[in-house]
N, C-alpha and C positions, 0 to 999 in steps of 0.2 A: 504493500500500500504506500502511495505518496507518504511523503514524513511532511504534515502540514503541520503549522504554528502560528497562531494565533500571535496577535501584535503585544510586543511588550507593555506593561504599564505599572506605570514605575509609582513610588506610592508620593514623591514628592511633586504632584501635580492639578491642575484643575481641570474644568471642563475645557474650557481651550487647548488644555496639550491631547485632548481626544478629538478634537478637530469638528469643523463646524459644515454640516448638509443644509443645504436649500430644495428643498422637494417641490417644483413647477406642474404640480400633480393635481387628479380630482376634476370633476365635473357633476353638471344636475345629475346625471346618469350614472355616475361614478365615482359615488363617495367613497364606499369602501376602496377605493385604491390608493386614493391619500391618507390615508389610514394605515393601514397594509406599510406602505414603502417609508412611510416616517417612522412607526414603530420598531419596526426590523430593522432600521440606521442607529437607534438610541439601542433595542437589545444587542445589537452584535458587539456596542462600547464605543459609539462614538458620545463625545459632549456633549453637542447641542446637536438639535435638529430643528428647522423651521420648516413651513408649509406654506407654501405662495399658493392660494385660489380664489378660488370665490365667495365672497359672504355666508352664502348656505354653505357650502362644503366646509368652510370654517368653523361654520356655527355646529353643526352635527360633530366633528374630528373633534373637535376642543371640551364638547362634553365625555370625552371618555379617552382624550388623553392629552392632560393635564399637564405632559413633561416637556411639551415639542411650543415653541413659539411661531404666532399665528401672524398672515402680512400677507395684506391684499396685493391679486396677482397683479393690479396694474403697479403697484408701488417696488414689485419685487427686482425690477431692474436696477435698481436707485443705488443700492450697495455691496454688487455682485463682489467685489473684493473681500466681502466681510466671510466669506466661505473658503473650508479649501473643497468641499465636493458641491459640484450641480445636477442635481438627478430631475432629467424631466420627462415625460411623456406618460406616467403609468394613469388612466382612467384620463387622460386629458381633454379626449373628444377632439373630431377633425372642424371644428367651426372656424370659420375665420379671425379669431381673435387667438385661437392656438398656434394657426400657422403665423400671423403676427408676431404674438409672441419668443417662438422658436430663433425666427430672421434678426430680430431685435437683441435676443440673446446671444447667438452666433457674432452682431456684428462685433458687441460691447465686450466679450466673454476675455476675462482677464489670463494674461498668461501661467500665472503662477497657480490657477484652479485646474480642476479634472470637471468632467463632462460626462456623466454616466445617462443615455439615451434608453429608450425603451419605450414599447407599444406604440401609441400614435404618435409620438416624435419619430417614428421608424416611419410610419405610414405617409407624414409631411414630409421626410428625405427624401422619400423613393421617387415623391413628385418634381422636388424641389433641385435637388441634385447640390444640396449646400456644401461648400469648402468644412470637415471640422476640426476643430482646433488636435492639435498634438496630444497623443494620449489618450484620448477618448475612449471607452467604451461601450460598444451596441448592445443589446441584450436581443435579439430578435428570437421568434419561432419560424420551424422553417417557411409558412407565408408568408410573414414580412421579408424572409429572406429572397423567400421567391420576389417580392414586389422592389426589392432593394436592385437585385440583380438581373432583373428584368427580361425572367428564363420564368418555366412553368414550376410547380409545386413537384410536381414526380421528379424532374429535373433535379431538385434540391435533396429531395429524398435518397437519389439513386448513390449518391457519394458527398455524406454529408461532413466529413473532414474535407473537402475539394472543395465545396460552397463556403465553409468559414473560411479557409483561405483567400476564395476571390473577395469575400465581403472586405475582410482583412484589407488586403492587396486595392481594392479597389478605394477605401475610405481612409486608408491608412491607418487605422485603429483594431481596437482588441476587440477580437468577435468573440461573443459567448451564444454559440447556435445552440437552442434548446432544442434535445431531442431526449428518449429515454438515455440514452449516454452521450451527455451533452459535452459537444465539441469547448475547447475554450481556445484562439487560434492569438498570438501575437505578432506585432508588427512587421516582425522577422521571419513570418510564415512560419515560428517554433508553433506543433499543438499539441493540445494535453485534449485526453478523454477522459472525463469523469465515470465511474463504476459503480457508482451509491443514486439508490434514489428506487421511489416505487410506482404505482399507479395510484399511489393517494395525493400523488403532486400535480396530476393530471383536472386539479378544479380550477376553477375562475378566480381570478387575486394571488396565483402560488406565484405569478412572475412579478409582481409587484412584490409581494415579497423579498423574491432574489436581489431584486435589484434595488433596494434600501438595502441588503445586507453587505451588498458590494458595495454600493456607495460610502457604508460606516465603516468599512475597512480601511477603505483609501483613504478616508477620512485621518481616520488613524495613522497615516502615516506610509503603508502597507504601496510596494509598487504596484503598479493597476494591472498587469497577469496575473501579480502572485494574489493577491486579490481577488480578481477575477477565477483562480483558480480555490482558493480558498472557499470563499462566499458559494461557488457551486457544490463543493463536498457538505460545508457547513449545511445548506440548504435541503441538499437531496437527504444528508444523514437525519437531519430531522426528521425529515416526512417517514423514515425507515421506523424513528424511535416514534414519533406520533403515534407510528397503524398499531404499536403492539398492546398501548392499551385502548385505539379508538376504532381500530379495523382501518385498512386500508379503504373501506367503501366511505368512513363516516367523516375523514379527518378533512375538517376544514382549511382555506386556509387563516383564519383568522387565530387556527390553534399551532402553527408553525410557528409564531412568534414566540409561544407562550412554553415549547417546546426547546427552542434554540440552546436556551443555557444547558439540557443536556447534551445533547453532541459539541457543545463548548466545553465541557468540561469534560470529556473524553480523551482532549488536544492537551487540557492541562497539567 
């Protein structure tokens, strides 16, 4: 098995030395995603996390979790510096004020942050064809892969270390193809396959999860592969640990969260 490890943390410190997420997440239709992808950025050990949406999406996420600081999406450009992770797309909705905000992000997006992509910030690239910044990570499944690389769905099935590579190769960033053994591909065309993981990860909200969990690593400190490659063992291992007291049929994923500390402390 990979030898993972979890990011040091050292006891002389605060919430700043665990680093600070911006979640560009949530819609009417997609509360629980900002939900999901903030909480999984605070369990995996990052400091702070805040939530850029919408009034209601605020208003609902903020009654039931209390640790994450709240800022409306149109204000959320204002102090992009204040982050070291940006994670946007999960539950975001394709409306025009998404893809606004995406372009507006991309243009101002400071050098010294990371960029962690996901669901409809996938679905606005594939259109858009944006430049993104260095180091970035995608999170796509293989249909946003297929709509990124502008090939069919069986296409992407048929050799899915070969499709993380082009996405890679093509955007210049770290591809994490979600499949049952999800590809993780780096800029260098180096790829890992992940070996953990069940069909209880297979619900609505598990990639929003993933990708608050990566974003609270890099947060941390953590290079964006090994990260990237972490954040997927951590992820898939939970869902393993979830099914054994909740079956594989019943594991939500709002109980991945609430699971994570144990396959964390597996590593420790």
């Amino acid at each position: 098995m990979q030898d993972y490890k979890m990011p040091i943390r050292e006891q002389n410190s605060n919430k700043g030395t665990f680093g600070k997420v911006l979640n560009i997440c949530g819609s009417e239709n997609y509360v629980g995603a900002a939900y999901l992808s903030t909480i999984s950025s605070l369990k995996v050990g990052a400091g702070y996390s805040a939530l850029a949406s919408t009034r209601d999406v605020i208003r609902s996420v903020s009654a039931i979790l209390p640790e994450a600081v709240y800022i409306n999406q149109r204000d959320c450009l204002k102090k992009l510096n204040n982050y070291n992770v940006i994670l946007i797309g999960c539950g975001l909705g394709l409306k025009s004020s998404s893809e606004a905000i995406l372009r507006q992000l991309l243009k101002r997006f400071p050098k010294e942050t990371t960029l962690v992509m996901d669901a409809d910030a996938l679905n606005i690239l594939s259109k858009r064809q944006y430049k993104l910044p260095v180091g970035t990570v995608i999170t796509p499944h293989p249909l946003e892969a297929s709509r990124l690389l502008g090939c069919s769905l069986e296409e992407v099935l048929q050799d899915i270390e070969s499709s993380a590579k082009k996405l890679s190769e093509k955007y210049n960033c770290i591809t994490v193809l979600k499949t049952h053994r999800t590809i993780i591909c780096n800029t260098d065309l180096t790829t890992h396959r992940n070996e953990n993981g069940n069909s209880a990860l297979a619900k609505a909200g598990s990639g929003d999860v993933l990708a608050g969990i990566i974003a609270g690593l890099i947060a941390q400190g953590m290079e964006c592969y090994e990260a990237a490659k972490l954040g997927v063992y951590l992820h898939s291992r939970t869902g393993e640990i979830a099914s054994r007291d909740l079956t594989e049929y019943s594991v939500l994923a709002s109980d991945l969260p609430q699971y994570l500390h144990k396959a964390i402390n597996e590593l420790l």
